[in-house]
C-alpha positions, 0 to 999 in steps of 0.5 A: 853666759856664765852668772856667777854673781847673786846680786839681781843687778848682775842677774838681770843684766845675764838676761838682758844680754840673753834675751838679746842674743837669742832675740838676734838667732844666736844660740844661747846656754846661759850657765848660772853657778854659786849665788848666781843660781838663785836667779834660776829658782822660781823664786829668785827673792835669795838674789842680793837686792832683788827689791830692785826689780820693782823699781826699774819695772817702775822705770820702764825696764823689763823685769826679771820674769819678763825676761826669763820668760823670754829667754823661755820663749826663745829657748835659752839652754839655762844649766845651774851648776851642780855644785854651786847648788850645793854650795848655796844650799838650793834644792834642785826641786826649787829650780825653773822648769826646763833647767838642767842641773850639770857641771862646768864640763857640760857648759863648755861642751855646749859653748864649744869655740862660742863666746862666753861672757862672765856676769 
């Protein structure tokens, strides 16, 4: 999985599909560069729209902790991009735990002849 948006609708949808595949055996490496890396910050109130979280936990939908516990849980390999790290100004300390900082060489050795979907 490849995030490259900062928006929390594209953000949440990445740990939709996630969870999902991890939930069905699948091996998951969930690659989040640029603006997409906020949603592997503890905070992740620096995704565009993240107010929308509340509201479709209103709804009924998983939130965005929900799901990235899960994708804990399941463990999905998260890597944020060193660069976009750099080029949105977020310090590495303020990553989740068990992420990894690496490149886009890192993300493709670890996709191989997998699928890759772009959020």
């Amino acid at each position: 999985m490849l995030l490259l948006s900062g928006a929390h609708d594209r953000a949440h949808y990445a740990f939709v599909a996630a969870a999902g595949a991890a939930a069905l055996g699948r091996p998951v490496v969930l690659f989040a560069t640029n603006a997409g890396c906020h949603a592997l910050c503890r905070d992740w109130s620096g995704l565009s729209g993240a107010g929308r979280d509340t509201v479709i936990q209103q709804r009924g939908v998983a939130g965005l902790e929900t799901l990235r516990d899960a994708c804990v849980e399941m463990d999905v390999r998260m890597i944020a991009c060193e660069a976009g790290l750099h080029a949105e100004a977020i310090d590495p300390a303020g990553l989740l735990p068990g992420v990894e900082v690496a490149g886009i060489a890192t993300f493709l050795t670890a996709v191989g002849a997998g699928q890759v979907i772009t959020i």
